[in-house]
Structures are given as C-alpha cells and as structure tokens.
C-alpha positions as CSV (number, residue, x, y, z in Angstrom):
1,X,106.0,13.3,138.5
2,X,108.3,11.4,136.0
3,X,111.0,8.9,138.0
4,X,114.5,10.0,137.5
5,X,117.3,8.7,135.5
6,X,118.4,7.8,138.7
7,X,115.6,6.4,140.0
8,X,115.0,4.2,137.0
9,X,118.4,2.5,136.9
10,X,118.1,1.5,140.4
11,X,114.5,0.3,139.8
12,X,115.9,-2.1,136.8
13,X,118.9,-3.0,138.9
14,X,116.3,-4.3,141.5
15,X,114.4,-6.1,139.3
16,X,117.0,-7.7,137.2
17,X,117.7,-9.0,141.5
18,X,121.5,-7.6,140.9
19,X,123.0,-5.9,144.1
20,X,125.2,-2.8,143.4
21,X,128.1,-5.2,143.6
22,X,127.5,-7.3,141.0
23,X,126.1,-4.2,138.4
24,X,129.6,-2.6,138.8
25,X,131.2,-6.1,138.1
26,X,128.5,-6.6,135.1
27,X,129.7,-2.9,134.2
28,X,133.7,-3.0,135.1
29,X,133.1,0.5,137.3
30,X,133.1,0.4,140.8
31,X,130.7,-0.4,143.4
32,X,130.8,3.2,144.9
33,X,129.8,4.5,141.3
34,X,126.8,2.6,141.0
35,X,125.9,3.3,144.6
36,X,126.6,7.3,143.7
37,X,124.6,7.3,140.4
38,X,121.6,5.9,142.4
39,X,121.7,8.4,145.2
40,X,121.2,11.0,142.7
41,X,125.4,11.8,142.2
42,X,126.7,12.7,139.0
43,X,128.6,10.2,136.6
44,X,130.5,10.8,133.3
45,X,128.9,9.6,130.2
46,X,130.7,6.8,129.6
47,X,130.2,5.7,133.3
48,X,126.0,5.9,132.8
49,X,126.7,3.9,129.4
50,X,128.6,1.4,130.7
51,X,125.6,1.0,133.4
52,X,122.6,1.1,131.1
53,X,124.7,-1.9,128.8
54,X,125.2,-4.3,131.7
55,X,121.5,-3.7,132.7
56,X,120.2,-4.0,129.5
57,X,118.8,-0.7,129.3
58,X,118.7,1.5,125.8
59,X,119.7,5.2,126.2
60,X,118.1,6.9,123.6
61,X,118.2,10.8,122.8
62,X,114.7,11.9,121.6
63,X,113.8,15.7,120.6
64,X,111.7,17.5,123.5
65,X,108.7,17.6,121.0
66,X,108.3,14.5,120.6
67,X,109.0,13.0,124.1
68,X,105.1,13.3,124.6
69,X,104.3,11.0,121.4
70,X,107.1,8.7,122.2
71,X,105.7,8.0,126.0
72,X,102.3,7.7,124.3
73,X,103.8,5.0,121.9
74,X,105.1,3.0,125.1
75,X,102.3,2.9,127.4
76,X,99.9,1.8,124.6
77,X,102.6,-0.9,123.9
78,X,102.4,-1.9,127.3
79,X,99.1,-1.9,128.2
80,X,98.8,-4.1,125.5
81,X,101.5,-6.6,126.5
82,X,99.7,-6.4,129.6
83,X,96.1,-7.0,128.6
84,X,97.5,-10.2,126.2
85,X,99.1,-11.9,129.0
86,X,98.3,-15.1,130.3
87,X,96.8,-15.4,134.1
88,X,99.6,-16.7,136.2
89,X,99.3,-19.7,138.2
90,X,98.6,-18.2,141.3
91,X,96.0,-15.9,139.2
92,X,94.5,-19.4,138.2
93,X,94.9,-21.0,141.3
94,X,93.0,-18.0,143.2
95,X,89.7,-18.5,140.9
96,X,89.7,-22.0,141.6
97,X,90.7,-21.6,145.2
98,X,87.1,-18.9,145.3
99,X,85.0,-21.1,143.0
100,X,85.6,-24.1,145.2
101,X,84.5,-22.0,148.5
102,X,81.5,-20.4,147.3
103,X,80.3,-23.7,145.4
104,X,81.4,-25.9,148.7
C-alpha cells in the first residue's frame, strides 16, 4: 500500500528533524494545521502548498496513466543513487572492526 499524502509530509518533516512548530513557522500557518494535515484532516490548497515549500517538497500533478512510469522512473533513480554511494564511516569502521577480530 502506497503512503499517504499525509503520511509523506509528516515523514519529510521528521527527517528534515523539524517539529510541527517550527514547519508552521517555516510555512506561516499554524501549528494546529500542520498537526491536522498529518492526522489525516483536510487543508485548503494553498495551506498544503505553503507546507510542501517550507519542506522542500515538489507537488506535481501527473496523469493517472502515467503515474506507473513515473514511479518506475524514481525508484530506478534511486536505487541508483543508492548503489553509487560511498560506505559511511561506521560502514567502514564495521569491516575493519570484523577483519581485525577474525584475523586477531
């Protein structure tokens, strides 16, 4: 099952670390409209733009028929981000951490 609108503002709120507070400040609505928009609550357009600009989320109106090609597009583009990406230190630090134990 897909996330939500809902559920995907909240989820880039969180990992932008913003609390509702400071995304209605970022925004200029208030606090209780964030906190209704991500408890599933309807908001007026310009309430959800306002949100996706101060979390630096595009809003973009694609045709039903081509949702399917457009997701396709996405997770291709991300997997490959992903697969191109550096280890990260702890990454690094783990396989030295093993080879150092099992050679020990």
């Amino acid at each position: 099952m897909k996330p939500s609108l809902h559920e995907i503002i909240r989820a880039r709120r969180r990992a932008l670390g913003l609390s509702q507070a400071e995304t209605a400040r970022r925004s200029g609505i208030q606090q209780r409209q964030v906190s209704t928009f991500e408890r599933g609550g309807d908001v007026t357009l310009s309430t959800l733009l306002k949100l996706a600009q101060a979390l630096d989320v595009e809003l973009m109106s694609i045709p039903r028929e081509d949702t399917s090609k457009v997701e396709s597009l996405l997770k291709t583009k991300r997997e490959l981000a992903l697969s191109a990406a550096p280890p990260s230190l702890l990454d690094r630090y783990q396989v030295k951490e093993d080879e150092e134990q099992a050679n020990g």
